[in-house]
Structure formats: structure tokens, C-alpha cells
C-alpha positions in Angstrom: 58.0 7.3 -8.5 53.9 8.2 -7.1 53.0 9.8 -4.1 53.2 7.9 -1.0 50.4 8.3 1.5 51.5 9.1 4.5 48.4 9.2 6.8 45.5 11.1 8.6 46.4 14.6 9.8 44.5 16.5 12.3 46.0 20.2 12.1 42.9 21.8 12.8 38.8 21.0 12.9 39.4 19.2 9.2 40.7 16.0 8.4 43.7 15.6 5.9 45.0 13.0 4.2 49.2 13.7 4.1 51.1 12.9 0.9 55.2 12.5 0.1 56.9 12.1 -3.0 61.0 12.3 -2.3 61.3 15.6 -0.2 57.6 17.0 -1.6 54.8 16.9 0.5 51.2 17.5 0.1 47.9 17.8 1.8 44.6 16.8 0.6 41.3 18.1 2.4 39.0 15.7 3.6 35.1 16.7 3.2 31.8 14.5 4.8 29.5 13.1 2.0 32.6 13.3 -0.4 33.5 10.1 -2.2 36.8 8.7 -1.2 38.8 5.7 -3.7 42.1 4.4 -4.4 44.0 1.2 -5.3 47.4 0.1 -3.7 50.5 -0.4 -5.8 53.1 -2.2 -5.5 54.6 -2.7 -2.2 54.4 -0.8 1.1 58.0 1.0 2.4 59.2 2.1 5.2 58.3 6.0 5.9 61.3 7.1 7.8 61.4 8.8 10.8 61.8 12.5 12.3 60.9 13.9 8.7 63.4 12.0 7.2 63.6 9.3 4.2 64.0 5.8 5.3 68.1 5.3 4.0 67.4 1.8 2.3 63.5 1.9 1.3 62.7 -1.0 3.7 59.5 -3.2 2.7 57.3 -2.9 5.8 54.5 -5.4 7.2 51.3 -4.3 5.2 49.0 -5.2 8.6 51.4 -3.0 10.9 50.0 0.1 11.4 53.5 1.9 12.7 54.8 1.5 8.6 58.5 1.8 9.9 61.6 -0.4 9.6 63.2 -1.2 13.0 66.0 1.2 12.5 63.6 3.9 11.9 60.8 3.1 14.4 63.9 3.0 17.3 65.3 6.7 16.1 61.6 8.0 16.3 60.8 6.5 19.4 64.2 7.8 20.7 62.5 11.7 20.2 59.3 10.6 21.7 57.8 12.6 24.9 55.7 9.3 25.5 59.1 7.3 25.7 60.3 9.4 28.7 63.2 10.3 26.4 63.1 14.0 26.8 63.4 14.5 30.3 64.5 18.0 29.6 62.3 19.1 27.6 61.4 23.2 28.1 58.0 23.6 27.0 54.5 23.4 28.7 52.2 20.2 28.6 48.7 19.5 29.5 46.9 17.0 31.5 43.8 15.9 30.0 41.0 13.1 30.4 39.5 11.8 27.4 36.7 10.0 27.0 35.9 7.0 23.7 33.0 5.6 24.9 31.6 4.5 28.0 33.4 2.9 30.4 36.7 4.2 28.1 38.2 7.1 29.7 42.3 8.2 29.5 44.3 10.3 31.0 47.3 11.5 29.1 49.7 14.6 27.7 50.4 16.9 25.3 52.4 19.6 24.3 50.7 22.9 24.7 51.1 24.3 21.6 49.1 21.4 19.6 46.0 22.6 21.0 43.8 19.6 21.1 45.5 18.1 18.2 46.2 15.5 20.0 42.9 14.6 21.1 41.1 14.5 17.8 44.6 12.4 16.5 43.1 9.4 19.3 39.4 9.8 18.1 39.1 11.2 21.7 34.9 12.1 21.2 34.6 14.1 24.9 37.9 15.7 26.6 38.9 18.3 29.4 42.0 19.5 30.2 43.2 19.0 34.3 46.6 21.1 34.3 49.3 22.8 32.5 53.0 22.6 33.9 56.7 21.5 32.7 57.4 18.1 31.4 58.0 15.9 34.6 55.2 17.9 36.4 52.7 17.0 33.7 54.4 13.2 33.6 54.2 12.8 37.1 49.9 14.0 37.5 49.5 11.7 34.7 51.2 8.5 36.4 49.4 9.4 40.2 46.1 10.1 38.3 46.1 6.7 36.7 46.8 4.9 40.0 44.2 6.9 41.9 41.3 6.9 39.1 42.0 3.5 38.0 41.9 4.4 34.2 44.6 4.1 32.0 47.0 5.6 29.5 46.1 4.2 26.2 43.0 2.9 24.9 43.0 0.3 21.9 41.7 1.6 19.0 39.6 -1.7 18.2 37.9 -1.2 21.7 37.1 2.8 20.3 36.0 1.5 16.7 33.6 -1.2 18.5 30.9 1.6 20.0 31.2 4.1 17.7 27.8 3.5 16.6 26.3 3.3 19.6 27.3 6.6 22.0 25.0 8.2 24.3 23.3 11.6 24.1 25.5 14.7 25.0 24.9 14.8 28.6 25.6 11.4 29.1 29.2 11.4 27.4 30.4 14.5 29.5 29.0 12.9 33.1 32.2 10.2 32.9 34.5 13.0 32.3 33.2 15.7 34.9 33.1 12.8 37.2 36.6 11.7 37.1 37.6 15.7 37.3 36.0 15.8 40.5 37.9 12.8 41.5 41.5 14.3 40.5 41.1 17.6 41.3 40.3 16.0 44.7 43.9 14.7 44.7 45.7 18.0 44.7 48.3 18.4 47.8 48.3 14.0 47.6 51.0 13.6 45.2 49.8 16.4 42.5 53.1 18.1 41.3 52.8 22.1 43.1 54.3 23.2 39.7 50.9 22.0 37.7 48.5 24.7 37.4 45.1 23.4 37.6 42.9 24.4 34.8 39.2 24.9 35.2 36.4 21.6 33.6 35.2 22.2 29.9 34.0 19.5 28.0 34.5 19.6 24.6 32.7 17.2 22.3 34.1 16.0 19.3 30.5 14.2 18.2 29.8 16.4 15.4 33.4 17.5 14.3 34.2 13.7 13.5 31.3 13.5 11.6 29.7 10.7 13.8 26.1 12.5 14.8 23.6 10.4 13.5 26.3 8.3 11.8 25.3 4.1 11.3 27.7 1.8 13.0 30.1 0.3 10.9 30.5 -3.5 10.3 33.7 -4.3 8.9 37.3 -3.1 9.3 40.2 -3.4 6.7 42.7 -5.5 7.8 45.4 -5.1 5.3 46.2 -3.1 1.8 47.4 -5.1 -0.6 49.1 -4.5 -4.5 45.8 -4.1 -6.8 43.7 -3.6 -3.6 41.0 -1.0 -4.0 39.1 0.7 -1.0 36.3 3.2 -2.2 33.6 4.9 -0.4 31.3 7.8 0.5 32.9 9.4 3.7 30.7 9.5 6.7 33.3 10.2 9.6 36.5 10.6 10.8 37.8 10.1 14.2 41.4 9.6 15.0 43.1 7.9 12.1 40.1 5.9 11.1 38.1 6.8 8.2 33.9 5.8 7.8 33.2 4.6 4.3 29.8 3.7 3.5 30.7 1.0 0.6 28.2 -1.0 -1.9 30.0 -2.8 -4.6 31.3 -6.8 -4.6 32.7 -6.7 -1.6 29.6 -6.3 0.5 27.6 -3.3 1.6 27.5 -1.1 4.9 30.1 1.0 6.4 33.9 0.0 6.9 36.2 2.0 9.2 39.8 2.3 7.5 43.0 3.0 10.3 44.7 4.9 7.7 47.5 4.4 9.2 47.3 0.8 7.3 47.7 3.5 4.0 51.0 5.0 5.1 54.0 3.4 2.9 51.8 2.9 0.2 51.7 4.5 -3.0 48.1 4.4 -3.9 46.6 5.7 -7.6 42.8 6.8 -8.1 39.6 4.9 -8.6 36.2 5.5 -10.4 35.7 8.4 -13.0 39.3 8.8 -14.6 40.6 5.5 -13.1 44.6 5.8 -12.4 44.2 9.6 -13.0 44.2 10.5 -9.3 41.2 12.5 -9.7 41.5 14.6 -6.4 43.3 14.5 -3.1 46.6 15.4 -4.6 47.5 13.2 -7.5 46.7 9.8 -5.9 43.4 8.4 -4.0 40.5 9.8 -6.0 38.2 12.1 -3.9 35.8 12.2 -6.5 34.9 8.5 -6.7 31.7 7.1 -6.1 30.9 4.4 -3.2 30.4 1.5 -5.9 33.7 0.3 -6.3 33.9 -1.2 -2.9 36.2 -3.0 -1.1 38.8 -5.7 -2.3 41.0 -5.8 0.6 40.8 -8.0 3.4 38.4 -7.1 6.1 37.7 -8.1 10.1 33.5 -8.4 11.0 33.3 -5.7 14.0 29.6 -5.7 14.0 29.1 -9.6 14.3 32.7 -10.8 15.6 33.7 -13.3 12.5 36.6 -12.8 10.3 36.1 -12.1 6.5 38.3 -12.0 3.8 39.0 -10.2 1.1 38.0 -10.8 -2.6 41.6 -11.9 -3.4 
């Protein structure tokens, strides 16, 4: 049995890629400018919930980017804060407002003690907190703020992916934000919870911690790992669970974004020097290969809107 990958971590200002194998778990470091290369094996399981193994293996969609059986995506969701499951839930949360792009601005929640984990998990590139407060108090700000601001609670990642290359100057992408501050902090006594503290505007911009200053815009997407499937690269950026790969090789040139949470459930062997060797993030995608392997996968056209395959 290999390492299964189980996705992009955002502990702290790094990216990491997480690994299992049984009850072992790994983490390998992810570093700009580094080459990045693996190939899929086999097929793609289930990766349990709540830290635990899936009980019967399950084989999982390979285009689903959840990587869970039913049973195990309905106990996680049964812990989840976002499902309004934990009503009684003691700790603090936050209010923030996050902003993707222009015109793409969030409001949402998160547990105090994650920091802005959180926000660099959505690929959030400005944010600013609004509030601190219990559970309900935080839940409730959220739910008035989106009905008074008109913005909502989730943004699709496609919609994020799609002007990535294309983001204003600094002052620019914190005007939305401060704006919409203005606006909510406006609000308080008219339906804002008296047990939310209001915290004072910072914007915080992600720009240069993702890796995207100066980065080019990237042209294709993978759709879908397969078994034999190779995806290898020259890492630009990261942002949220995507990777930026800047790829030559048969499958075409420029730079594809990879939602790694397409990797999770797979167990995934090295590419380039020392092929099948697992030459550096752990035992299993190579961190040492070079950009020419490419991409054999199938892929989506997000700079000109078609649909292109993979080489198999």
C-alpha cells in the first residue's frame, strides 16, 4: 500500500501537500519555482471522515472534488459548523469579508483559533475581519450581512480561477472590501447580534503569499486524474486548493491550475529524475521534477472557454 494524497493544507503562510498511508500521515512543503510531478495509480478511494479510515475502501468519482463515499461525506458533514450542526458550540468565531476578484466579495466564519487559515484555504486574495462573538452571534451577522450587502456565502472556485491573472493593483483590491465594511458596520443596532464585538478594518492581502504577483494567467484546468495520468510542472502559485503549474511537454504549454482536491483518494508515485522513486514531497509526487513531463490528464480551456481532452 503507497501514500494516499490527501490534499492542500494551509497551516500557516506555506502551502503543504498532506499525505496518509493507514494511520501515518505526512506533510510535504510546498516551495515557488520548485518543480512539482506525479502519476495516478490505480483507482481513487474514499478518504474517510473526521480523521478516520473509510470502513469499506469505497471507489470515489475521480471528477468529484469532496473524495468521500456517501456514508462518509454525511458523518463529516454531521460535525460541520457550516451545516448549522453545532449549535452549541463554545468557542469564539469571526466575521470576515473576503474578496476573489472584483465584483467577488464573501462574507463568512471561522473559528478563532485558525487564524486566517481559513481564508488562504478559499484562495481568499484581500480579507478583513468585521466581529468576534459566540457561534449563533457570529451565524446570525453573517446571514443579516448577506441580505443587507447583497453578497453571498460562497463563491465558486471556477469564478475565482477565471481572473486570477488579471487582478488590480493593491489599492484597487482593498477599495471593495473597505467599502462593504463601511456598509456593515453601518448596520450595527439593525439586526447585528449585541454579543458580536466589532473588530477594527485591516486588509490583508494575500497577492504575494499565493505566489500570484506578477504571475501569467493560466489557460487550462485539470478536470480529472486518471490511473497512468501524469501532472508535472514548475510551481508558480497557490491559492486555496489550486496549484499553478507552468507545463511544456505533449500536452500543450502554458500554465494549468490543479484543485488538488481532484488528488485526494489517490495514491500518486513520482515523475522525472528517478521516475517511480518519489523523489521529494514524502515518498510520492516528485518535487524535484522538471516542467517537461506535462500533462496527460484531461483538462477544461479557462482562458478561451472550449473543452480539451486529455492525451488518453
Amino acid at each position: 500500500m503507497g501514500w494516499w494524497c490527501t490534499g492542500l493544507r494551509w497551516p500557516g503562510e506555506v502551502p503543504e501537500l498532506g499525505w496518509r498511508k493507514g494511520a501515518a500521515r505526512r506533510v510535504s512543503v510546498l516551495s515557488y519555482g520548485a518543480g512539482l510531478g506525479f502519476r495516478a495509480v490505480g483507482e481513487r478511494h474514499c478518504v474517510g471522515a473526521r480523521g478516520n479510515v473509510c470502513p469499506v475502501g469505497a471507489v470515489v468519482p475521480v471528477r468529484s472534488t469532496g473524495a468521500r463515499c456517501a456514508e462518509c461525506a454525511r458523518l463529516d458533514r454531521a460535525h460541520s459548523v457550516a451545516a448549522d450542526t453545532i449549535a452549541d458550540d463554545p468557542r469564539t468565531y469571526r466575521v470576515y469579508l473576503a474578496w476573489f476578484g472584483p465584483g467577488m466579495v464573501k462574507v463568512g466564519i471561522t473559528g478563532e483559533e485558525r487564524g486566517a487559515a481559513r481564508l488562504r484555504e478559499q484562495g481568499a486574495v484581500v480579507f478583513s475581519w468585521l466581529g468576534r462573538g459566540p457561534l449563533m452571534a457570529a451565524r446570525r451577522t453573517e446571514e443579516v450581512l448577506r441580505a443587507a450587502l447583497g453578497v453571498p456565502d460562497r463563491i465558486p472556485y471556477a469564478r475565482k480561477r477565471a481572473v486570477r491573472g488579471t487582478l488590480p493593483g493593491a489599492g484597487e483590491r482593498g477599495e471593495e472590501v473597505a467599502e462593504l465594511y463601511r456598509r456593515a458596520v453601518a448596520l450595527e443596532g439593525d439586526g447585528w447580534p449585541e454579543s458580536l464585538e466589532r473588530l477594527p478594518f485591516e486588509a490583508v492581502d494575500h497577492l504575494g503569499l499565493f505566489g500570484l504577483e506578477g504571475a501569467p494567467g493560466a489557460v487550462r484546468a485539470v478536470s480529472a486524474l486518471a490511473d497512468g495520468g501524469v501532472v508535472a510542472g514548475r510551481l508558480l502559485a497557490a491559492a486555496g486548493p489550486d496549484l499553478h503549474l507552468a507545463t511544456t511537454g505533449p500536452g500543450g504549454g502554458g500554465v494549468v491550475v490543479l484543485d488538488t482536491r481532484l488528488m485526494s483518494g489517490w495514491e500518486l508515485s513520482g515523475v522525472g529524475a528517478g521516475e517511480g522513486e518519489g523523489g521529494g514531497t514524502g515518498g510520492d509526487a516528485d518535487a524535484g521534477a522538471g516542467a517537461g513531463a506535462g500533462v496527460s490528464v484531461p483538462t477544461i480551456d479557462i482562458g478561451g472557454g472550449g473543452v480539451q481532452g486529455g492525451l488518453f
